[in-house]
C-alpha positions in Angstrom: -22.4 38.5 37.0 -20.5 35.3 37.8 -22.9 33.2 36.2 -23.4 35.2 32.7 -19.5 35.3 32.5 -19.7 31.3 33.3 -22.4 31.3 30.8 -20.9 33.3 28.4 -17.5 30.9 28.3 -19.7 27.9 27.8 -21.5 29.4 24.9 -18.3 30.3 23.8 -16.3 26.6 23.9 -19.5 24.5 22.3 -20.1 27.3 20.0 -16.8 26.9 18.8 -16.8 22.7 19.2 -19.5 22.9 16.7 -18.6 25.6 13.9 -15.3 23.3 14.7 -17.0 20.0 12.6 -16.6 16.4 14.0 -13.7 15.6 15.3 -10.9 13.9 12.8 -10.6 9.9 12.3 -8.3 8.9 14.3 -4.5 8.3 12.6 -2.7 5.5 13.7 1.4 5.7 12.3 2.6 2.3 11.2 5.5 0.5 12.8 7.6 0.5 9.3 10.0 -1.9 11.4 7.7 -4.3 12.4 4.8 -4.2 9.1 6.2 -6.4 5.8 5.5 -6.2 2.5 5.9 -9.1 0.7 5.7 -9.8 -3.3 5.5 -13.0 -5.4 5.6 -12.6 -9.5 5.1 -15.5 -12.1 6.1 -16.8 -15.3 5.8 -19.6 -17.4 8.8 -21.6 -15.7 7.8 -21.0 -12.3 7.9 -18.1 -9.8 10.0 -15.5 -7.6 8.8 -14.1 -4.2 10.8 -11.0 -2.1 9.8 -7.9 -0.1 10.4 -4.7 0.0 10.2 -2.0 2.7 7.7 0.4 4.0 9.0 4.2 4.1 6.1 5.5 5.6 2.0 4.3 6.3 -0.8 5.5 8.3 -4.5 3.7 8.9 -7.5 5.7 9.6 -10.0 4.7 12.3 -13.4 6.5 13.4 -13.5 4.4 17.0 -12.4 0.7 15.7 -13.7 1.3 12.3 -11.0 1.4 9.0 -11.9 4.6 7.0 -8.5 5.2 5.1 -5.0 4.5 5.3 -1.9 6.1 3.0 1.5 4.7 2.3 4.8 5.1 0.7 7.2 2.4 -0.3 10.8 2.6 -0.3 11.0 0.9 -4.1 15.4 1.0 -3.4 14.5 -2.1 -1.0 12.9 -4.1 -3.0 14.8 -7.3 -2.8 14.7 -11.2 -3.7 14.3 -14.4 -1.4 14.2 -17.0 -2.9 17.9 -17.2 -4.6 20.9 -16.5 -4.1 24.6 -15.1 -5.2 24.4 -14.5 -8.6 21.2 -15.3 -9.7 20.0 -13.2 -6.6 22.0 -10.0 -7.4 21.1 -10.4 -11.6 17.1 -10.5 -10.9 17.7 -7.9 -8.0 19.4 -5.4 -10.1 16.9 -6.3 -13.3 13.8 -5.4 -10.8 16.0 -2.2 -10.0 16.4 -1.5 -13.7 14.4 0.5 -16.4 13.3 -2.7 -17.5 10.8 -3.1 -14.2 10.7 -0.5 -11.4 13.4 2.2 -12.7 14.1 2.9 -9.1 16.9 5.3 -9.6 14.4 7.9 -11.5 11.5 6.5 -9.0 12.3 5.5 -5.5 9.2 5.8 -3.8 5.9 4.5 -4.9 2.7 5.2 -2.8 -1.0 4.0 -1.9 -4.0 6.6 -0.6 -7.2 5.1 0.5 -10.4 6.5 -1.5 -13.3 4.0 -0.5 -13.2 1.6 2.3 -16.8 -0.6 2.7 -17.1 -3.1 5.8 -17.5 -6.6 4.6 -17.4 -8.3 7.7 -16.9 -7.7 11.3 -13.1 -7.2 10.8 -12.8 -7.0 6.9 -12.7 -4.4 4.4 -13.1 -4.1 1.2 -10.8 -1.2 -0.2 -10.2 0.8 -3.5 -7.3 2.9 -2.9 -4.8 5.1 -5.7 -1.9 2.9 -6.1 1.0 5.0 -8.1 4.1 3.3 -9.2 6.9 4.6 -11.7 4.5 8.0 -11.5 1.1 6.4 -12.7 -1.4 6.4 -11.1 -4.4 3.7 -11.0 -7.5 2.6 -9.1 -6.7 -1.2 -7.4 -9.3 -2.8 -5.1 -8.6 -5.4 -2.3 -9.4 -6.5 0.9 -8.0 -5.9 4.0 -8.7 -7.8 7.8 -7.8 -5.8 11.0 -7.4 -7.3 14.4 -6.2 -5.5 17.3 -3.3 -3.5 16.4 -2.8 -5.4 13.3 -4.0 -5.2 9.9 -3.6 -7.7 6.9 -3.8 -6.5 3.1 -3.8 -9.0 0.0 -3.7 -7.6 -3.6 -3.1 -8.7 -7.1 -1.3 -5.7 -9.2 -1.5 -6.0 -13.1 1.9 -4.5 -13.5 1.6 -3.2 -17.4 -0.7 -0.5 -16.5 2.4 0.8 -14.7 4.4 0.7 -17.8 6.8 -2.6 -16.4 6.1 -4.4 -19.2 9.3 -6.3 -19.7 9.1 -10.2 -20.6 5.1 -10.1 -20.9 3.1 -12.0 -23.1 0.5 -9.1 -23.8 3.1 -7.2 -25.1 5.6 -9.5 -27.0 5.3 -12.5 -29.4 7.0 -15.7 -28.9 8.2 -15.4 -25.8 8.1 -18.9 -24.5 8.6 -20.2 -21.3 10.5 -16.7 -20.8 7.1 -15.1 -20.5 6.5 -13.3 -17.2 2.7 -13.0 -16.1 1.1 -9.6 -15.9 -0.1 -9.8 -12.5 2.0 -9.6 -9.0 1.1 -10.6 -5.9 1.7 -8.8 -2.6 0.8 -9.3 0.9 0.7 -6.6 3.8 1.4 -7.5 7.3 0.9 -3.9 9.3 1.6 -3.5 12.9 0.5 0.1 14.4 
């Protein structure tokens, strides 16, 4: 009798383990005080470069594998470092403005994972949702984990997210006041 009940109990827990599915990718919170995000933008006359803060981010792993990550950004941080005093607060509070970001009617903006591919033993090459200002669009980059560490690069075309102030798609005769399309940002994560 011992052994049927014994029987039974196993029957019961890997039955259940398998109607269960695999077991979830492993979720791995990111250290918002300790992960950077840092942007650089361009114009005609030169360049600007800041950061801005994580609010929230998570990487997915199956084992050491990436297979996802998610993140929100705290757009009320976004900040310039290379100026200062006036010319600091002015572009800070123009990147705040309805002109770029519109951070007061959009504080947070976000990035969800949909395809991550190896390419290489610690690279990846990602295509994730990227919504700012409430549109959504596709972006693709690459991003290198080592350890608990992980390093994204990505180029953003800022018009498809309706912040097309000062850009030469957009406006005529511009000059050397014209702003390029595209932003840089680079992603050091520590989980």
């Amino acid at each position: 009798m011992k052994k049927n009940v014994f029987t039974l109990a196993l029957a019961l827990v890997f039955g259940a383990t398998a109607i269960a599915g695999p077991i979830d990718d492993d979720k791995k919170e990111v250290n918002t005080e300790k992960s950077t995000v840092t942007w650089k933008a361009y114009k005609v006359t030169g360049s600007h470069y800041g950061t801005i803060s994580l609010k929230s981010g998570a990487l997915m792993f199956d084992g050491d594998k990436l297979t996802g990550g998610e993140f929100v950004v705290d757009m009320t941080t976004i900040n310039t470092t290379d100026l200062e005093g006036d010319s600091k607060g002015k572009l800070d509070g123009h990147l705040h403005s309805d002109d770029f970001f519109s951070t007061a009617s959009n504080p947070t903006s976000s990035l969800v994972f949909t395809n991550v591919k190896a390419d290489g033993k610690n690279s990846y090459k990602v295509t994730g949702d990227l919504t700012i200002k409430g549109i959504t669009k596709p972006v693709t980059f690459d991003v290198s984990v080592y350890g608990s560490k992980a390093t994204a690069t990505m180029k953003v075309d800022r018009t498809k997210y309706d912040v097309k102030y000062g850009s030469g798609s957009f406006f005529d005769n511009l000059g050397d006041k014209t702003i390029y399309d595209e932003f840089d940002l680079v992603v050091d994560l520590e989980f």
